[in-house]
C-alpha positions, 0 to 999 in steps of 0.5 A: 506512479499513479494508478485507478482501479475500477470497482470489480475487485481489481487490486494489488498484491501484498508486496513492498515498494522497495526490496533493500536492506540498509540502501543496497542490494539487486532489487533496490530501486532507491525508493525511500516513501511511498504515498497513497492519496484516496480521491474518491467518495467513500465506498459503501463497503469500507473495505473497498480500497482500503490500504491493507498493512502487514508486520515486517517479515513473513509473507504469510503473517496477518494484516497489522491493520486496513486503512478506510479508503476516504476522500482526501486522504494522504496515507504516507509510508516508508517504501521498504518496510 
C-alpha cells in the first residue's frame, strides 16, 4: 500500500497492521512486516509525520517513542506487534 497525506493534520489512528495471535485468527491478514519509507523533506515541525510506537497491550498505554519523518528513511517493523 502506499499512501500521501497532505500537511493539514491528516493521520492514521493508533492501530496494528495485522490483528493475529501465533498466525491465526478471524482478523489475520497473514502480514508479517510492515515498512515505512519518509520521501519528503523534513517537516519544520519534526513531529509532523513522525511514526508514532506504542508498547504491545493496552490501548490506552503512552507512546514507547515517535520516529522523526526524515528523508530517505526505511522504517521496517513487524505488522502484528
Amino acid at each position: 500500500m502506499l499512501a500521501c497525506y497532505p500537511p493539514n493534520g491528516t493521520r492514521y489512528v493508533r492501530h496494528l497492521d495485522n490483528v493475529c495471535s501465533g498466525g491465526a485468527g478471524a482478523r489475520c491478514n497473514g502480514r508479517r512486516a510492515t515498512a515505512v519509507y519518509y520521501l519528503n523533506p523534513p517537516a519544520e515541525d519534526p513531529t509532523h509525520g513522525a511514526l508514532r510506537l506504542f508498547s504491545p497491550g493496552l490501548p490506552t498505554s503512552p507512546p514507547l517513542v515517535d520516529i522523526e519523518p526524515l528523508a530517505d528513511r526505511l522504517l521496517p517493523f513487524l505488522s502484528d506487534q
